[in-house]
N, C-alpha and C positions, 0 to 999 in steps of 0.2 A: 777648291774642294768644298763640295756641299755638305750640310751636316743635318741629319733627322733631326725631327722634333723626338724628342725619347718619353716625354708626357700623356702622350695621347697612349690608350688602353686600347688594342686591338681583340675584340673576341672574335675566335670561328664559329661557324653556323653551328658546328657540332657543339661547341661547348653551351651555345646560348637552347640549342635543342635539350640537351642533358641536364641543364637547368630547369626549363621548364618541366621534364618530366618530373625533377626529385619533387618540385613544387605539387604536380599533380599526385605524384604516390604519396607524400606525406597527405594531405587533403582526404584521399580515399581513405587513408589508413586511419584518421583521426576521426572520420564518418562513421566507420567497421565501428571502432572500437565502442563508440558512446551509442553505438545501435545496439550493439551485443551486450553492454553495460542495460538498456533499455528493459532487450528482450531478459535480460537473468532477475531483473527485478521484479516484470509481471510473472515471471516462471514463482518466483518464491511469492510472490502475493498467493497467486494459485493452488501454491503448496499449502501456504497456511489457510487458505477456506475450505480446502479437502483434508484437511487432518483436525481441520476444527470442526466439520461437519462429523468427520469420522467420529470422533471424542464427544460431540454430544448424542449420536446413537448410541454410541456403547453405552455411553450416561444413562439416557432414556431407557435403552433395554432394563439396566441394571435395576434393584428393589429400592438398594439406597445407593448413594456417591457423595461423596466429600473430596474431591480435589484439585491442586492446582496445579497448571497446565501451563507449559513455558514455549511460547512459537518464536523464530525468527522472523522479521519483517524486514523490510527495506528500510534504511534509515532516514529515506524523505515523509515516512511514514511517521508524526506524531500521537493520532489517535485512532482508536478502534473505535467507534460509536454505535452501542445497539440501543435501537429505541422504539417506537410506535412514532412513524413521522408521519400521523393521516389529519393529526388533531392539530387543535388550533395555535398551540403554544408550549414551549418550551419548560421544564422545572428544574430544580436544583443548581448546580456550581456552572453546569454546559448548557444551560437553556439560550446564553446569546450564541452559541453557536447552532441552535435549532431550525432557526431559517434557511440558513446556509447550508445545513445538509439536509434541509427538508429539500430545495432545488433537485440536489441527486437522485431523490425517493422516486425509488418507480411502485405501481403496486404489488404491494405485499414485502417488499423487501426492509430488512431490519436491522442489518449492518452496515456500516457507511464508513470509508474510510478518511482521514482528515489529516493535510488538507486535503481539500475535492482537488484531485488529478494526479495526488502520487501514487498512488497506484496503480497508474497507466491507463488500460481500458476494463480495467475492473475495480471500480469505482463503489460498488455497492452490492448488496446479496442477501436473499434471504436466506437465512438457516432454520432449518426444520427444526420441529419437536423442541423450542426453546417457550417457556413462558414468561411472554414478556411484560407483562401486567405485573408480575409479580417481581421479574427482573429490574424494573424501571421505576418499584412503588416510591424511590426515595430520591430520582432525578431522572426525566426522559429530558436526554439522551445519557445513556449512563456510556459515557467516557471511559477509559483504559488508557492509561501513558504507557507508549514505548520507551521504554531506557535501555539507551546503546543497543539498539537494531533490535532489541525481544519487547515481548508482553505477556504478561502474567495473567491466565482468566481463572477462578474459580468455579468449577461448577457444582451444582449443587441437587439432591433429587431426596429426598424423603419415601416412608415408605407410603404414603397418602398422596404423593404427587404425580400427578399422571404426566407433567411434563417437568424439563431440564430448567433449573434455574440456574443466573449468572452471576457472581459476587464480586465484587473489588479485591 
């Protein structure tokens, strides 16, 4: 009487087919998921440059304004940067990081976000009706820390100012 080898693992076509799809669907799934994750983070970048653009027209319209303004952000987001990146150098606490987002600066634009690429594809933006001379008198780039995914912007307008100022 012969006797099998009982060691040896036989698999059917089918089962090594059904393996490789779970492999393929988890893969797809794990793509989807960190795309979608992608796309919701430039969706709320976006949301906070049109309610922050929104908030400093209403500022500008307004005669005077004093207040502070709370946005969510992504949390690969550590800094807001608004500055004048045309000039030659950096001032204040953020001036080493001046170079580095002077790279990002296109013309005319004054906000820059750090690091360069969390963001996504919105990387940088000018905002209207902001005076940055006056925003900038005590550190270009005047910096904003994100804490736990928000920022905090003060704005500012007197009744002698013809445009929106920014405060820490």
């Amino acid at each position: 009487m012969k006797r099998e080898k009982r060691g040896a693992m036989e698999l059917s076509f089918g089962m090594i087919f059904s393996i490789i799809l779970i492999v393929i669907f988890l893969g797809f799934g794990s793509y989807a998921i960190i795309k979608w994750i992608g796309i919701t983070n430039t969706a709320n970048v976006g949301k906070f440059l049109n309610d922050f653009q929104n908030d400093v027209n209403s500022a500008w319209k307004s005669a005077q304004v004093s207040q502070e303004k709370e946005y969510p952000l992504p949390s690969e987001i550590d800094l807001v940067c608004i500055g004048n990146y045309s000039g030659a150098s950096g001032t204040g606490n953020d001036a080493g990081l001046y170079n580095e987002l002077k790279r990002e600066y296109s013309e005319g634009e004054n906000l820059i976000f750090y690091p360069i690429g969390s963001a996504g594809g919105l990387s940088s933006k000018k905002i209207e009706h902001l005076n940055i001379q006056k925003t900038i008198e005590s550190a270009n780039p005047l910096c904003i820390r994100s804490i736990n995914g928000k920022i905090k912007i003060t704005l500012k307008k007197d009744y002698s100012d013809d445009l929106v100022t920014i405060k820490e």
